[in-house]
C-alpha positions in Angstrom: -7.9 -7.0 -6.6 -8.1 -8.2 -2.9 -5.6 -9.6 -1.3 -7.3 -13.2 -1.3 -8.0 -13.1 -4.8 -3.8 -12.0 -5.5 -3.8 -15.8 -3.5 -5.6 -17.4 -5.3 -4.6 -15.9 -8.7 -0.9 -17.0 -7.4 -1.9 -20.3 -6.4 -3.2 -20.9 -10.0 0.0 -19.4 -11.0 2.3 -22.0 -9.2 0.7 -25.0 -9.3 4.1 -26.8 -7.3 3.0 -24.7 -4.3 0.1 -25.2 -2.3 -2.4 -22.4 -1.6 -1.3 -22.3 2.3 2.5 -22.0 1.5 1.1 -19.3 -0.9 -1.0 -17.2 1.7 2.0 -17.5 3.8 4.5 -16.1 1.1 1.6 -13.4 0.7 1.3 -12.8 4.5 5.4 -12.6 4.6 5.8 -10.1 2.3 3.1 -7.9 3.1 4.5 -8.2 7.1 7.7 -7.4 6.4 6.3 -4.2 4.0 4.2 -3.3 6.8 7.6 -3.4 9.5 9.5 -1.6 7.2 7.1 1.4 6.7 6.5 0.8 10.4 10.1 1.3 11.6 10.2 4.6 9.8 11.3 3.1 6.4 10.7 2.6 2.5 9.8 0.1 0.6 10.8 0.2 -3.0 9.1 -2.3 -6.1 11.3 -1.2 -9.2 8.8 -0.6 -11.8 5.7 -0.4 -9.3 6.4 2.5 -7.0 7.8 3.2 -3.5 5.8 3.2 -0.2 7.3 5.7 2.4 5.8 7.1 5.9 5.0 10.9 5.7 4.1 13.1 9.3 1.1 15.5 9.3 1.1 17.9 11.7 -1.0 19.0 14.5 -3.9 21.3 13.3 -7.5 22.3 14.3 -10.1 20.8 12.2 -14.1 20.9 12.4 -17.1 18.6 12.8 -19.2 18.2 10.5 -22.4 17.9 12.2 -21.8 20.3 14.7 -19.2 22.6 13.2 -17.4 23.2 16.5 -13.8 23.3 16.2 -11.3 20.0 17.3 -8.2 19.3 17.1 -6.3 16.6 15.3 -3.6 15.3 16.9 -0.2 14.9 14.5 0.0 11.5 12.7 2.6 9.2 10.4 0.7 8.5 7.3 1.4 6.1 4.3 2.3 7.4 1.0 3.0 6.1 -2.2 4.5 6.7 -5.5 4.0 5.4 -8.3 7.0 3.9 -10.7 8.1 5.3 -14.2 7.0 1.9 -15.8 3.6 1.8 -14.2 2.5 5.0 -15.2 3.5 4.0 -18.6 1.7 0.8 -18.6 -1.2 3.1 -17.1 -1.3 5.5 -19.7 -1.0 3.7 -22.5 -3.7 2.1 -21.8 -5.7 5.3 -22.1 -4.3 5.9 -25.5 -5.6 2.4 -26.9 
C-alpha cells in the first residue's frame, strides 16, 4: 500500500471528512514521525512496531564496476521493529 492509496482507503473510511482534511491528517502524522526520528528519537505504534534512528560507521567499501576501494562516510539510518501483535497477525496467517 502507497501512501495515496492509505488516503484514499481512509477517505472511504470516514466519509464526514473530506479527502483534503484526510491527506492532511496523513501528511501530519507522517511529518511529525519523520521530526521525531529526525531529532534523534523513536516513534512507537503499540501493536505495529517502533521506528528508531541507528548510526553506521565509517568504513571502506568497493565499486562494483571498477572494484577500487571508497570510502563510505558514517550515516544515521532508519530501523524498525516490528510489534508482538503484528508478527502474530503475520504468522498466523502463514499457518492458515
Amino acid at each position: 500500500m502507497i501512501k495515496s492509496e492509505l488516503i484514499e482507503r481512509l477517505a472511504a473510511e470516514n466519509t464526514h471528512l473530506t479527502h483534503a482534511e484526510v491527506e492532511r491528517v496523513v501528511n501530519v502524522v507522517l511529518g511529525r514521525m519523520v521530526e521525531a526520528l529526525g531529532d534523534g528519537g523513536r516513534v512507537e505504534l503499540r501493536g505495529f512496531g517502533a521506528f528508531s534512528v541507528r548510526g553506521r560507521p565509517a568504513r571502506a567499501g568497493r565499486n562494483p564496476r571498477t572494484g577500487e576501494s571508497v570510502e563510505v562516510p558514517a550515516k544515521a539510518v532508519p530501523f524498525f521493529k516490528s510489534g508482538k501483535e503484528l508478527r502474530e497477525r503475520l504468522n498466523a496467517s502463514e499457518d492458515a
